[in-house]
C-alpha positions in Angstrom: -21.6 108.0 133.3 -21.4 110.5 130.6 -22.4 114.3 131.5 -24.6 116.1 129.4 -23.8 119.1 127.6 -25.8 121.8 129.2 -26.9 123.3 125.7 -28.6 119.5 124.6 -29.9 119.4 128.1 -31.9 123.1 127.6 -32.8 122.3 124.0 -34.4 118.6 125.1 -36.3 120.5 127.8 -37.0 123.2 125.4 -39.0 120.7 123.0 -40.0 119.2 125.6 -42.0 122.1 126.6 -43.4 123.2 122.8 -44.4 119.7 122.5 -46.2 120.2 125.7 -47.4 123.8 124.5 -48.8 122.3 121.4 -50.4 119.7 122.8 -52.5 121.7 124.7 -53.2 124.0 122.0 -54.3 120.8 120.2 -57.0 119.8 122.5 -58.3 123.8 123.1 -58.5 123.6 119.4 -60.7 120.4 119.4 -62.5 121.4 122.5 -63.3 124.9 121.2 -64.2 123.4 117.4 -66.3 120.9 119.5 -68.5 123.4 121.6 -68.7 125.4 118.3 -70.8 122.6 116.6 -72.6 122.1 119.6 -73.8 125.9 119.7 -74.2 125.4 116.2 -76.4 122.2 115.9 -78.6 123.2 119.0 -80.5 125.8 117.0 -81.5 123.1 114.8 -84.7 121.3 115.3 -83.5 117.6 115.1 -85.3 114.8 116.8 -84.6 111.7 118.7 -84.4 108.6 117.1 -87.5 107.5 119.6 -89.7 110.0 118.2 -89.0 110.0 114.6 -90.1 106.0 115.4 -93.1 107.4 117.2 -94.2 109.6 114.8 -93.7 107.5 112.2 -96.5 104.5 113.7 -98.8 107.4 114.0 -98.2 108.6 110.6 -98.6 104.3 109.6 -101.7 104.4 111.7 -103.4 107.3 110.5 -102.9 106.2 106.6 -104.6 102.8 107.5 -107.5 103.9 109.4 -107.7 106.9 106.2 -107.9 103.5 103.8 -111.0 101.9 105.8 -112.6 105.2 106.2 -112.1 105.6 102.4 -113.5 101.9 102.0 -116.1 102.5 104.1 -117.4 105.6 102.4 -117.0 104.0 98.7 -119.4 101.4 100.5 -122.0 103.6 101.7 -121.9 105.8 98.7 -122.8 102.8 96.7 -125.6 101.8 98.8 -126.8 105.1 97.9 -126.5 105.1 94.2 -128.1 101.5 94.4 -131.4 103.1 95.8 
């Protein structure tokens, strides 16, 4: 077996532990970056996906009853015109 030199030995476990160090750094980094946008984007008023759908059929319901109603009251104001 071949004996390590004592200097390569402390400078492998040296990287060893700033590639450890900046690893972690790394993921505080990402972590912190992460909760940021989270604090940030929860002030905004964004809606589900399920009640943009939602909204939308009402907004798709309330246009098509506003066409018979419209309908409707071109019908009865000709009635009255024809009297």
């Amino acid at each position: 077996m071949q004996n390590q030199n004592p200097m390569i030995a402390d400078l492998v476990k040296l990287a060893n532990s700033a590639a450890g160090t900046f690893a972690g750094m790394t993921r505080e980094a990402r972590e912190s970056a992460r909760e940021r946008l989270k604090e940030a984007m929860g002030g905004m008023d964004f809606v589900s996906r399920e009640e943009f759908d939602t909204v939308k059929l009402m907004a798709q319901k309330a246009r098509e009853e506003n066409e018979a109603l419209k309908s409707r009251l071109e019908e009865l104001e000709a009635k009255l015109a024809g009297k």
